[in-house]
C-alpha positions in Angstrom: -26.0 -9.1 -7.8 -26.5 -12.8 -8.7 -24.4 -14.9 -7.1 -25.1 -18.8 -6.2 -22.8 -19.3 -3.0 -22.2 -16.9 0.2 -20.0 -13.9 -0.3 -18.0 -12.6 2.9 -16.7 -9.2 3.3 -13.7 -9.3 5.4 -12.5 -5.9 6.2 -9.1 -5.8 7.4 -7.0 -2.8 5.7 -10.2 -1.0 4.7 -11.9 -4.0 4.1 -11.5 -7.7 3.3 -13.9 -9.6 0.8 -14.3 -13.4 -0.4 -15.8 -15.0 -3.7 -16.3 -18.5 -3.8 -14.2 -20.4 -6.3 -16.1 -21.4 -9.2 -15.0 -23.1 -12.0 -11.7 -22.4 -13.3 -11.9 -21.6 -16.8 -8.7 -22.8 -19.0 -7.9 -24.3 -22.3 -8.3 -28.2 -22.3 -6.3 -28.9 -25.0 -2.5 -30.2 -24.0 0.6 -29.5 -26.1 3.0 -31.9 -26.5 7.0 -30.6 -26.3 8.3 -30.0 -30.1 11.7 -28.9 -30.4 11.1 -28.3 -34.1 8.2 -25.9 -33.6 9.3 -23.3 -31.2 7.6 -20.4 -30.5 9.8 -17.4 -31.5 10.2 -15.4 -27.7 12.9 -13.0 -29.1 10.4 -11.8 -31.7 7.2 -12.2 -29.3 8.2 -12.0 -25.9 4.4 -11.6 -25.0 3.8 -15.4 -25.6 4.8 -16.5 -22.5 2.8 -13.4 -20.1 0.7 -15.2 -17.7 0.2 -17.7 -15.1 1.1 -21.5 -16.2 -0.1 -23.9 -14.0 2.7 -27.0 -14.4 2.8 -30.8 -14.9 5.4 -33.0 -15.3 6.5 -34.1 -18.7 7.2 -37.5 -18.6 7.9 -38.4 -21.9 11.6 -39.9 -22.3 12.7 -38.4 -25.4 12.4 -34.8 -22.8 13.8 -36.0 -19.6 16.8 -38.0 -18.5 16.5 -40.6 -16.1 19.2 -38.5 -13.8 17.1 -35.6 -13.9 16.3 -34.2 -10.4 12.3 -33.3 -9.9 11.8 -29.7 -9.8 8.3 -30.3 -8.4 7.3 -27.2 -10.2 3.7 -26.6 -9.8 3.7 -22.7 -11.7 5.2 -20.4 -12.9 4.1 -16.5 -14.1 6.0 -14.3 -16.5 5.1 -10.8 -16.0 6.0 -7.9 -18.4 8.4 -6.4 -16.5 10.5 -9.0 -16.7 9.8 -10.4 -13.4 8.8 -13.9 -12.7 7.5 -15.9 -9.9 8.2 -19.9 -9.9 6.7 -22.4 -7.1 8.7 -25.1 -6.9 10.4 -27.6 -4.5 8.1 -26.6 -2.1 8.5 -23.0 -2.0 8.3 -19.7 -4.3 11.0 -17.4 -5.6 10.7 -14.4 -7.3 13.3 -12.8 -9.8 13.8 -11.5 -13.1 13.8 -12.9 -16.3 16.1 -12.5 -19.1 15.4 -13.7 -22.7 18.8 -14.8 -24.4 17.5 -16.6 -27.5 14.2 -17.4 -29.7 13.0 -20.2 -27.2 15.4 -19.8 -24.0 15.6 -17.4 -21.5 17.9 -17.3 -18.2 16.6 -17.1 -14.6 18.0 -14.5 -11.8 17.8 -12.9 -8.7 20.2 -9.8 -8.4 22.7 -10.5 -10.7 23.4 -14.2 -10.3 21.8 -16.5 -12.9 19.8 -19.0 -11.0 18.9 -21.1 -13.7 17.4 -21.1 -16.9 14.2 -22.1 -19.1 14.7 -23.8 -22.4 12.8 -25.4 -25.5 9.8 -22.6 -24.9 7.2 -23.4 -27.4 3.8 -21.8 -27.0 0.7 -22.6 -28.8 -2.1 -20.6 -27.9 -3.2 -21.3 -24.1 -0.4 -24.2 -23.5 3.0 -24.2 -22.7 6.3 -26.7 -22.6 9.6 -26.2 -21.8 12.9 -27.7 -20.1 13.4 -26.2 -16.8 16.9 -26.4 -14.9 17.8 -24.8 -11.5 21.5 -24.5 -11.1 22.5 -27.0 -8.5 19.0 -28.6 -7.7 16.5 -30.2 -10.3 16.4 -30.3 -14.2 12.7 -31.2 -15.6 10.4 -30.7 -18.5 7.1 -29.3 -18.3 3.7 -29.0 -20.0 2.0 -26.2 -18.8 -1.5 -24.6 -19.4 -2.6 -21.0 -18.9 -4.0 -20.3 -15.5 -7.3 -17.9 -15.9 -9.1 -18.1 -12.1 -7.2 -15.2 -11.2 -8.9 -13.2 -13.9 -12.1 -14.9 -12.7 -11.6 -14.1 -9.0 -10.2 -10.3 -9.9 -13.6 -9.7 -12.5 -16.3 -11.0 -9.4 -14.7 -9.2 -7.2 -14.8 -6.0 -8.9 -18.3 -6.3 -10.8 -19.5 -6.9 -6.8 -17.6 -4.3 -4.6 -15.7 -1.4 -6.9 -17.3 1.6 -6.4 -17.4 2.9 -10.0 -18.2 -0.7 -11.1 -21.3 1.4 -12.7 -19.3 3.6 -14.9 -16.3 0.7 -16.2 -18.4 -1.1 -19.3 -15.9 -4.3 -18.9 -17.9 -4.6 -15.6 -21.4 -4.7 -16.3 -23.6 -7.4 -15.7 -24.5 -8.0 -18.9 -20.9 -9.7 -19.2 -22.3 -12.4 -16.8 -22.0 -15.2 -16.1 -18.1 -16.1 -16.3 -17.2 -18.1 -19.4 -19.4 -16.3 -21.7 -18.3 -15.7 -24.8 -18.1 -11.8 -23.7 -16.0 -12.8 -20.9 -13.5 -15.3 -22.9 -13.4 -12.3 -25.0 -12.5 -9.6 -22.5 -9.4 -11.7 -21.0 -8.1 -12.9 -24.2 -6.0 -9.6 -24.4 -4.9 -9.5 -20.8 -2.9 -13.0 -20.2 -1.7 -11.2 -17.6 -3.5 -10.7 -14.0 -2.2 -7.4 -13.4 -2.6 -6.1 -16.6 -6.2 -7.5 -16.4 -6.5 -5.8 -13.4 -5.2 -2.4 -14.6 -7.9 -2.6 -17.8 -10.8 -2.7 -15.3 -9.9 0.5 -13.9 -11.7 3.4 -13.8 -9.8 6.4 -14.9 -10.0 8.6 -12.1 -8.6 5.3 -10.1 -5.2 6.6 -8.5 -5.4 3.7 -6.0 -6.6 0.3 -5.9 -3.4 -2.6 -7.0 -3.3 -6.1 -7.3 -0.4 -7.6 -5.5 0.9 -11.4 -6.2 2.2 -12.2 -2.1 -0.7 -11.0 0.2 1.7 -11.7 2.8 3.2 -8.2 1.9 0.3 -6.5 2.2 -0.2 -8.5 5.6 3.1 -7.2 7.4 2.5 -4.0 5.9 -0.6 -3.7 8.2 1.6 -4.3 11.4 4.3 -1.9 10.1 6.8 -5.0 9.2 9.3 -4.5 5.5 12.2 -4.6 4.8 13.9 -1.9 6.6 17.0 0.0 7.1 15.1 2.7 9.5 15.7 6.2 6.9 12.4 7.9 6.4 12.8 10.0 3.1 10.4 12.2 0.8 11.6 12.1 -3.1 11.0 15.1 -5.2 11.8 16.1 -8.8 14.0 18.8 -9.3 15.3 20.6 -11.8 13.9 20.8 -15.8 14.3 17.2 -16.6 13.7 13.7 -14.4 15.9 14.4 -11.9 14.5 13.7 -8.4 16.1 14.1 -4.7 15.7 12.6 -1.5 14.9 14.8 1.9 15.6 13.0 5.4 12.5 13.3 6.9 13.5 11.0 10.0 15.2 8.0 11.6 13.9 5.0 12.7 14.8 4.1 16.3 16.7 0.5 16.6 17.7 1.0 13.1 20.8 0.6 10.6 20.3 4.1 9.8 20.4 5.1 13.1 23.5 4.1 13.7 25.1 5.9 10.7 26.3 9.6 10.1 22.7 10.5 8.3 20.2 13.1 10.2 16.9 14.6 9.2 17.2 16.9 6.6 20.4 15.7 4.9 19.6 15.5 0.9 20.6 12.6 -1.6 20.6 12.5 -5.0 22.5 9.7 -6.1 22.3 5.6 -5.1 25.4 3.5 -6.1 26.6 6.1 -8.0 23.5 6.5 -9.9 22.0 9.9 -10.6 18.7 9.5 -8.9 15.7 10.0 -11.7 12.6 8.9 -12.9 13.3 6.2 -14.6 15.4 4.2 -12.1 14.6 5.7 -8.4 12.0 2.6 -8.2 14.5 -0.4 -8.5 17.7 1.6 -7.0 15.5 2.5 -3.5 12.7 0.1 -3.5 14.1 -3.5 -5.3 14.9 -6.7 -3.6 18.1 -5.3 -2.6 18.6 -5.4 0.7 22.0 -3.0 0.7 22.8 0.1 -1.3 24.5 3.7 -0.8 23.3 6.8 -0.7 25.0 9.6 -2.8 24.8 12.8 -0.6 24.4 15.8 -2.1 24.1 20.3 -0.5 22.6 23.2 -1.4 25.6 25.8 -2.9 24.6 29.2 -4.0 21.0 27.8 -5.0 22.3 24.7 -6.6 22.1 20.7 -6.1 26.3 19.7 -6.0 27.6 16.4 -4.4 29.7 16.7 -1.3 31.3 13.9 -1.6 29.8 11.6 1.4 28.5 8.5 0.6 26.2 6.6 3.2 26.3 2.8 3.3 22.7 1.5 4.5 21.3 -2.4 5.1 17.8 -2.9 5.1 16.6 -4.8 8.1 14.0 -8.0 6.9 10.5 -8.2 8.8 11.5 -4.8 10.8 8.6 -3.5 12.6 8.5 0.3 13.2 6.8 2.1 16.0 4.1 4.6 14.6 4.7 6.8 18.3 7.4 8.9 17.1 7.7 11.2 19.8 5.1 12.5 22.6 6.2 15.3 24.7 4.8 18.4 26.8 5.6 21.7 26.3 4.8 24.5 29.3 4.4 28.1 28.5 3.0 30.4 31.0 -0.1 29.3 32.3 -0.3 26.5 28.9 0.0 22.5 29.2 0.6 21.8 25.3 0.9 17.5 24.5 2.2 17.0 21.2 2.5 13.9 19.6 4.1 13.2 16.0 2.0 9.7 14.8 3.3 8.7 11.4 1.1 5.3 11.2 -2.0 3.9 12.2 -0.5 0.4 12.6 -1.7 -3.0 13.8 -1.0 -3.6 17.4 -0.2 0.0 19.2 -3.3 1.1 20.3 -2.5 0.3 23.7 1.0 2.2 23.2 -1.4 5.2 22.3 -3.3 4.9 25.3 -0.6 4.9 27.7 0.7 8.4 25.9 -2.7 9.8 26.2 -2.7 8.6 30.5 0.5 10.6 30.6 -1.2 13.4 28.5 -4.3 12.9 31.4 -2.4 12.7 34.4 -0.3 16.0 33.8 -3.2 17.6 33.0 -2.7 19.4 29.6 -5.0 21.6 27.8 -4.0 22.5 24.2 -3.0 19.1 22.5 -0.7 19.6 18.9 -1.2 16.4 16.8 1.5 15.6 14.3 0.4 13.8 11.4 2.7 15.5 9.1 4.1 11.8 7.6 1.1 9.2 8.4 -0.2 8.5 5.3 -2.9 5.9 6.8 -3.5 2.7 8.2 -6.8 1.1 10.1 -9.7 2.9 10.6 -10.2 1.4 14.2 -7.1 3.0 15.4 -8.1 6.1 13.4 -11.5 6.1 15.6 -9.8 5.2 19.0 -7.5 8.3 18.8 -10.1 10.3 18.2 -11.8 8.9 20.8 -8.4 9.7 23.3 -9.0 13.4 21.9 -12.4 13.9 22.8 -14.3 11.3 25.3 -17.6 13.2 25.2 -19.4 11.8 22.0 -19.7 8.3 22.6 -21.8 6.3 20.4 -22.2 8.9 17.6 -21.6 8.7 14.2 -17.2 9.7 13.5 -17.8 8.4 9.9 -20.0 7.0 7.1 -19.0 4.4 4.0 -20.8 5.2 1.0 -20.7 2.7 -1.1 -21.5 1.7 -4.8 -25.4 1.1 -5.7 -25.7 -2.7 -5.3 -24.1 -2.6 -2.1 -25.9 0.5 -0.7 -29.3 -1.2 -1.7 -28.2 -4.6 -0.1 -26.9 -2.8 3.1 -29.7 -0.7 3.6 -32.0 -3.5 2.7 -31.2 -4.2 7.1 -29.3 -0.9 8.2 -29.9 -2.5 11.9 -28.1 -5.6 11.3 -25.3 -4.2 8.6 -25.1 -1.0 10.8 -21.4 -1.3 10.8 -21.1 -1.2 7.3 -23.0 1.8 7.0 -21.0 3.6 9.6 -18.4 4.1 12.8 -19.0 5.4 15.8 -17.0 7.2 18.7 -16.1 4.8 21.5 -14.7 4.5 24.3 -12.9 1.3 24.9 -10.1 -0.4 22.8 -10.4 -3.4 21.3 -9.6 -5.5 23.9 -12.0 -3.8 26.1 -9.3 -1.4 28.0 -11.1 2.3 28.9 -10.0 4.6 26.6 -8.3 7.8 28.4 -9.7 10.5 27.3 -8.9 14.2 27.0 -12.6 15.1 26.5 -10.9 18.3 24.2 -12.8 20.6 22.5 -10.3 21.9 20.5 -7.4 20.2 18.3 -4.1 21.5 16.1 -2.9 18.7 13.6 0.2 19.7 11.4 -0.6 18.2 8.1 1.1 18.1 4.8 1.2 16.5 1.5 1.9 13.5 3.0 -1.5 13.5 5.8 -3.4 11.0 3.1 -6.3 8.6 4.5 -6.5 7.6 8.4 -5.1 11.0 8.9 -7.6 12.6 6.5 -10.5 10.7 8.0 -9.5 12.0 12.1 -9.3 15.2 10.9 -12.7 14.9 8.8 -14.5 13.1 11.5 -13.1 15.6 14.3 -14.4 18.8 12.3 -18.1 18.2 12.9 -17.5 17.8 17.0 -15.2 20.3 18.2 -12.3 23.1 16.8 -9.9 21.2 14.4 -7.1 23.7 13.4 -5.2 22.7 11.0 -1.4 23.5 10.6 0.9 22.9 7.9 0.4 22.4 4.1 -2.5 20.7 2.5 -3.1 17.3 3.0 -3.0 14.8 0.0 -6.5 14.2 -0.8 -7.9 10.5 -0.5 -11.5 10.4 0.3 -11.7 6.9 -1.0 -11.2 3.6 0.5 -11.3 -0.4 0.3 -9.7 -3.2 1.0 -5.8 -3.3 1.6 -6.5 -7.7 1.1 -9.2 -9.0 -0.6 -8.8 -12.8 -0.6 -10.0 -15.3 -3.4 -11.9 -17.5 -0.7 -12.8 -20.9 -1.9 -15.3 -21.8 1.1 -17.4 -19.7 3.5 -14.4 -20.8 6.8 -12.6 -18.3 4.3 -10.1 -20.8 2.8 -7.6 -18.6 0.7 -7.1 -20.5 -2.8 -3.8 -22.3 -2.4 -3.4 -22.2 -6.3 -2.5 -18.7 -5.8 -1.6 -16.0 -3.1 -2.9 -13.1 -5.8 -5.0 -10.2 -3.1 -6.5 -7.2 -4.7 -7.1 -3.9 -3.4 -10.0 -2.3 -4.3 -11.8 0.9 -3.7 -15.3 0.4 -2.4 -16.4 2.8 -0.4 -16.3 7.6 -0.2 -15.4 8.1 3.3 -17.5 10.7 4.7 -17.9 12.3 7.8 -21.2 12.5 10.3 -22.4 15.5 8.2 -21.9 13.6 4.9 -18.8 15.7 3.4 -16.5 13.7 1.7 -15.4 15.7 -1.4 -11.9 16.6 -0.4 -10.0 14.8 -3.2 -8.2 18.0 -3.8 -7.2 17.6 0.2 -8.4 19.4 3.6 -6.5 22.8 3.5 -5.4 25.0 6.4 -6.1 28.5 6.9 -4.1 30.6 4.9 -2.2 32.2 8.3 -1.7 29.1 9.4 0.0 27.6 6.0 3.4 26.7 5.8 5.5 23.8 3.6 8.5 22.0 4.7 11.5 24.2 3.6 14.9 22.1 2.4 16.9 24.9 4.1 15.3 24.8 7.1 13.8 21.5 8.2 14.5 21.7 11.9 14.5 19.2 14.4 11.4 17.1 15.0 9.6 18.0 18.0 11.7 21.1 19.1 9.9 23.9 19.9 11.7 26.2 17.1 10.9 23.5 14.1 8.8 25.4 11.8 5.5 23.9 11.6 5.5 23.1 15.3 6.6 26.7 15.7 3.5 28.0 13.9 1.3 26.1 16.0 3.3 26.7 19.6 2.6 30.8 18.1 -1.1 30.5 17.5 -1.7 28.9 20.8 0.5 31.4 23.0 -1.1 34.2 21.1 3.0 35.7 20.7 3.5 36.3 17.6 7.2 37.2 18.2 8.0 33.7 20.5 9.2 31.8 17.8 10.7 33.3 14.1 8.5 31.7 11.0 10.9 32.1 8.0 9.4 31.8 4.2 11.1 28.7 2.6 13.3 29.4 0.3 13.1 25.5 -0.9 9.7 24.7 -0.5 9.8 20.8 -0.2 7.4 20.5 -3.4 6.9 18.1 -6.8 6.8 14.7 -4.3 6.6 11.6 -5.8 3.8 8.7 -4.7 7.0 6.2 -4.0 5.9 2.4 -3.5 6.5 2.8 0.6 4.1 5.9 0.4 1.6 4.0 -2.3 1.4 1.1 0.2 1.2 3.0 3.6 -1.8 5.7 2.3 -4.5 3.1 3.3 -8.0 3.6 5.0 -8.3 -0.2 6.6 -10.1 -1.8 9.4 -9.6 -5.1 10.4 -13.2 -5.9 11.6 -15.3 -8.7 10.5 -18.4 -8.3 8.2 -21.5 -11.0 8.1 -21.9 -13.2 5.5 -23.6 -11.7 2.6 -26.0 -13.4 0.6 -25.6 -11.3 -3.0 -29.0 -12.8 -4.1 
C-alpha cells in the first residue's frame, strides 16, 4: 500500500479509519448561465446526480439587486429524488420534484419549500436560479464535486476485506486521477452509487451514509423514536408484509398508548403495508403516522378496526437493559437478563445487574439476546467478562483481516496486538472491577434477529465454557468494520468540512480464540432446544411461561412437564432487514488505533 501521508484507523463502531485529503479532482472549466441552452432534465433527469459544490453568480443579467443571499455552498441530487442543500449556514434534506425541462421544485413532506430554476448542465458544471420560499433568491454556478469518490476509492482499495477480488480496486488503478480512475467515476456522478459499484457481491453490509452524525447517535442508542419495537415479515403470495410487536420502550409515546407486544399491523395511514412502500411509510422523516391494526381469524390476516396514533420522539435514547430478573426453583438461582443492544455508555448499568446477579448468589444465568442485533465489541467483551471472570488476558476474539493489512499488522504483532485480537478482562473502561460470575455454563435465547455483538459473545464464550443456545438460529454476520469511517484531512483527525459523507466498510472475519469464524449461515441451537417466535403465542417478555424462556427454564429444572412448549402455528418467519435492523446489526469498538504508516 503506497500512500505518501499517515493513515489512522480509528475504530469506533467496528472501526474508524482516516485518509488524508489529497487533491480534489474536478473539472476546471466554468459554465456561464444560458437561458437559451438548457439542459433538458425532464428527458435526462440524470444530469443533475451528484455533488455541486456552489458559487455565487454575480452577473447582473441573473440576479436582482433585491435578491436575498442564499449563501449556498452545495447542493447534491440523489436518484431517489432526495436532495441535500447547505445553505444559510445550515443543511436541509428533502425531496425533489422535477416539474419542467430545466426547473424542479424543492420539499420536505409535502410543503414545497422552494424551487430550482434555469438548470443547464454541461458536462461537469452546473447553473441555476435558486429561490427559498420566504428567505434568499440567488443564482449559482456550480461544479461537480469528486473528493468524495476520491476519499470512498482510498478507503476501500486500503481496508475492504475483499479489496483483492473487486477489479475496480486494484492497484493498478493507482494513483487517483489516472486516466483509469477518471474513467471509473465518470459513470457514477453519484457517491452512493459509486459506492455500491465497488462492492463485492457477497457484500450484504457495508453503506455509505451522507450525515455521520446518524451513524454517531446510533452508537449511543439515540433516533428518532416513538418507543414500538416491531419485526416486519412478508406474508401472503404477493408483497404483502406485517408488523409483530416485539416490545415497548419505557418512557416512550408508545408506551403510553393501547399497543402491547404481540399486537400485529398491517397497514400505516391507511396504507396496505408492502414492499414497495413499508420503507418511507415506517422509516421516513415523518415524525407521526398510524398504525393499521390488524388479527388472526380462522387462519387469516383481517383488520379489526383499531387504529394506533404514534409520535416519534427526536434524539430518544433507549436503554439496551430491558429486563433483569431472578427466578428460584427448588434448590436453582436462575438470572436472566433480556439485552437488546450493546450501546455506548451502559456498561456500568450492566455491571450493577451483574452485582445484583453476585450478591444473591445465582447459579444458572439465561441470557436474552433474542433482539440485539449488535453494537461495540468492548461491551461485547465486558459482558462476557461479567459471565465468566476466570480467563483474564486470553484471547475472546481475533480480526482477520485483508492481505495488505494482515502483512502490515503482523509486520509488529507486539505493538498492533490489539488489532490482531481482544482479550478477556476484567475491568471496564473507566477502570471499575468488573463483577464476575466466574460461570461455566451459559443459555442465550437467540433468534434471527441475534446478528453481530451477539454472534461474537456467543462465538467467543464457546471455546471457554458450556454455551447452550436457545431459540432459533441466529442471523449470520461473521463480518465486521467500521460503523464511521471519516475522510480526515490531517493526522489531529480533522473531518473534511466540505462534506459530512462516512462509510461503512467491512474489514475484518470475526473469529473466535480457536479461529472459527464461518457461521455466515448463523450459530444454530440444538435441535431439542429449537423453537421460533409463534404469532399466536408470543407471550410476555420475561415471564416464566413465555416460550423461549420456557424452553430454557425446562432444560435447566430438568421437568419436562413444568412449563407447556406449544408448536407455532405462525411461525414468525420471511423477516425483513428494515433500515433500524440494517443500522443496529453492527460489530463496533470505539478504541483507538496507532497511526499507520501504509508505506
Amino acid at each position: 500500500m503506497k500512500h505518501s501521508h499517515y493513515t489512522f484507523i480509528y475504530l469506533i463502531f467496528f472501526l474508524w479509519a482516516s485518509c488524508s485529503k489529497d487533491k480534489d479532482i474536478t473539472n476546471e472549466n466554468e459554465a456561464e448561465l444560458n437561458v437559451n441552452n438548457v439542459s433538458n432534465i425532464s428527458e435526462n433527469p440524470g444530469l443533475i446526480l451528484g455533488s455541486w459544490n456552489l458559487n455565487k453568480n454575480n452577473s447582473s443579467q441573473n440576479s436582482d439587486k433585491s435578491d436575498t443571499d442564499c449563501k449556498a455552498i452545495n447542493i447534491h441530487f440523489l436518484e431517489d429524488n432526495a436532495f441535500y442543500l447547505s445553505y444559510l449556514e445550515k443543511r436541509i434534506k428533502g425531496k425533489y420534484e422535477i416539474i419542467n425541462s430545466d426547473s424542479l421544485n424543492l420539499l420536505i413532506g409535502s410543503d414545497i419549500i422552494g424551487n430550482v430554476s434555469k438548470i443547464d448542465v454541461t458536462e461537469n458544471t452546473i447553473s441555476f436560479l435558486l429561490e427559498i420560499n420566504n428567505e434568499c433568491k440567488q443564482s449559482y454556478t456550480g461544479e461537480k464535486y469528486f473528493r468524495i469518490h476520491q476519499f470512498i476509492w482510498e478507503i476501500l482499495n486500503d481496508y475492504y476485506l475483499w479489496q483483492e477480488e473487486v477489479p475496480n480496486l486494484s492497484d493498478d488503478i493507482k494513483p487517483v486521477g489516472s486516466a483509469k480512475y477518471k474513467e471509473l467515476i465518470e459513470s457514477y456522478p453519484e457517491p452512493e452509487a459509486f459506492f455500491e459499484s465497488l462492492k463485492h457481491q457477497d457484500d450484504k453490509y457495508s453503506s455509505i451514509s451522507s450525515n455521520y452524525e446518524d451513524i454517531e447517535n446510533s452508537i449511543k442508542g439515540i433516533d428518532a423514536n416513538n418507543g414500538l419495537e416491531f419485526i416486519l415479515s412478508r406474508y401472503g403470495s404477493d408483497d404483502s408484509i406485517l408488523g409483530v410487536v416485539t416490545y415497548i420502550l419505557e418512557g416512550s409515546d408508545a408506551a403510553t398508548k393501547d399497543i402491547k407486544r404481540g399486537d400485529i399491523f398491517t397497514g400505516v395511514d391507511g396504507q396496505k403495508l408492502n414492499l414497495s412502500n413499508y420503507r418511507e411509510l415506517l422509516f421516513g422523516d415523518n415524525l407521526n403516522y398510524t398504525l393499521n391494526m390488524a388479527e388472526l381469524s380462522n387462519n387469516l390476516l383481517v383488520p379489526n378496526g383499531k387504529n394506533i396514533e404514534l409520535t416519534k420522539t427526536e434524539e430518544f435514547q433507549s436503554n439496551p437493559i430491558q429486563i433483569n430478573k431472578i427466578i428460584e426453583s427448588g434448590d436453582k438461582k436462575i438470572g436472566y437478563l433480556m439485552y437488546n443492544q450493546f450501546a455506548d455508555g451502559f456498561d456500568d448499568d450492566l455491571n450493577d445487574v451483574f452485582s445484583d446477579f453476585q450478591s444473591n448468589q445465582i447459579n444458572e444465568l439465561i441470557l436474552d439476546l433474542r433482539y440485539n442485533g449488535g453494537g461495540l465489541v468492548r461491551s461485547a467483551v465486558n459482558l462476557a467478562g461479567m459471565i465468566t471472570g476466570q480467563f483474564n488476558g486470553e484471547v475472546f476474539a481475533k480480526y482477520l483481516w485483508n492481505r495488505k493489512l494482515t502483512a502490515y499488522f503482523n509486520s509488529d504483532p507486539e505493538s498492533f496486538s490489539d488489532n490482531l485480537r481482544v482479550n478477556f478482562t476484567d475491568k471496564l473502561d473507566d477502570g471499575a472491577a468488573i463483577n464476575s460470575l466466574n460461570l461455566n455454563q451459559v443459555y442465550i435465547i437467540t433468534s434471527g434477529r441475534s446478528a453481530s455483538a451477539s454472534e461474537l459473545v456467543v462465538n467467543g464464550l464457546s471455546p471457554y465454557i458450556n454455551v447452550i443456545q436457545v431459540g432459533d438460529n441466529t442471523y449470520g454476520k461473521n463480518v465486521g468494520g467500521p460503523a464511521a469511517l471519516y475522510d480526515y484531512i490531517d493526522n489531529n483527525r480533522t473531518k473534511n468540512p466540505d462534506h459530512t459523507y462516512a462509510i461503512s466498510c467491512m474489514t475484518f472475519y470475526s473469529a473466535n480464540s480457536q479461529d472459527f469464524y464461518n457461521y455466515a449461515d448463523g450459530l444454530a441451537p440444538q435441535e431439542e432446544l429449537k423453537l421460533t417466535e409463534d404469532l399466536t403465542n408470543m407471550g410476555t417478555l420475561g415471564e416464566s411461561s413465555e416460550p423461549l424462556l420456557a424452553l430454557a427454564l425446562n432444560h435447566i429444572i430438568q421437568e419436562s412437564s413444568r412449563y407447556k412448549i406449544k408448536k407455532p402455528l405462525f411461525p414468525l418467519e420471511n423477516m425483513i432487514d428494515d433500515p433500524k435492523f440494517i443500522q443496529k446489526r453492527s460489530l463496533s469498538t470505539l478504541k483507538d488505533f496507532p497511526p499507520l504508516k501504509l508505506n
